[in-house]
N, C-alpha and C positions, 0 to 999 in steps of 0.2 A: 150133126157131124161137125166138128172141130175145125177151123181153115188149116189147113197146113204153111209152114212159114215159111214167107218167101228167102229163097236163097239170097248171098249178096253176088252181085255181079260183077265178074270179071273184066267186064270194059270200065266201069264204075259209071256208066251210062244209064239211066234210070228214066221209065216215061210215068211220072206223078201223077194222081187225080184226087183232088178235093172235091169234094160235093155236099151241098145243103143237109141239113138232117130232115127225112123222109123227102127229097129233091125241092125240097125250100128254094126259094131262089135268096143268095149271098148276094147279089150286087142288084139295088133297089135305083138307084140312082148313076148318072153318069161320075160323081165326085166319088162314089166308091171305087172304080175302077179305077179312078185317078191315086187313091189311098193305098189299094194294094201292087200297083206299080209301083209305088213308095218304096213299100216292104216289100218289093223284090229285091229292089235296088238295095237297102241297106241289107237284107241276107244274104247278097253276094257279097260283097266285101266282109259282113262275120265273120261267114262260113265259107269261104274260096273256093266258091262252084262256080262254073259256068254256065250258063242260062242257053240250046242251043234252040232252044223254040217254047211259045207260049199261048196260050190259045185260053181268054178270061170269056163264059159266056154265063146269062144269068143264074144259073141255078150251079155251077160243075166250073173246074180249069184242068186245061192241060198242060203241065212241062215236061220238057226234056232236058235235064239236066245229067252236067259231066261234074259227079262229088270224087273235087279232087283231093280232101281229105278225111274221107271215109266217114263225113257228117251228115249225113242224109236222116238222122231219127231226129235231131236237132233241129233243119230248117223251117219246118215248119208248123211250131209249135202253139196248138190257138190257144 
């Protein structure tokens, strides 16, 4: 059965989750965390979102982000 597509949100408040392909783990070392703190920082200023929480752990992340310009398929493009 087919996923059904998420609506967009009214508040434009969004809680993001990336994760490994089949729960791989993404962050092998402590300099990878370091590198996608990076690329947070530069996809706020891109894409003029606000960041209101983050949560990197090895396999999976959490955001909660405010898209203040309705860019949200854009920021996070691997």
């Amino acid at each position: 059965m087919p996923r059904v597509a998420r609506k967009v949100s009214t508040t434009k408040i969004y809680h993001v989750i990336l994760r490994g392909n089949a729960k791989q783990d993404i962050f092998l070392e402590k300099q990878d965390y370091c590198k996608m703190i990076k690329e947070i920082c530069n996809t706020k200023e891109k894409y003029q979102y606000e960041l209101y929480a983050y949560c990197l752990m090895p396999n999976h992340i959490h955001f909660v982000i405010y898209d203040k310009k309705d860019n949200l398929s854009k920021h996070y493009k691997v």
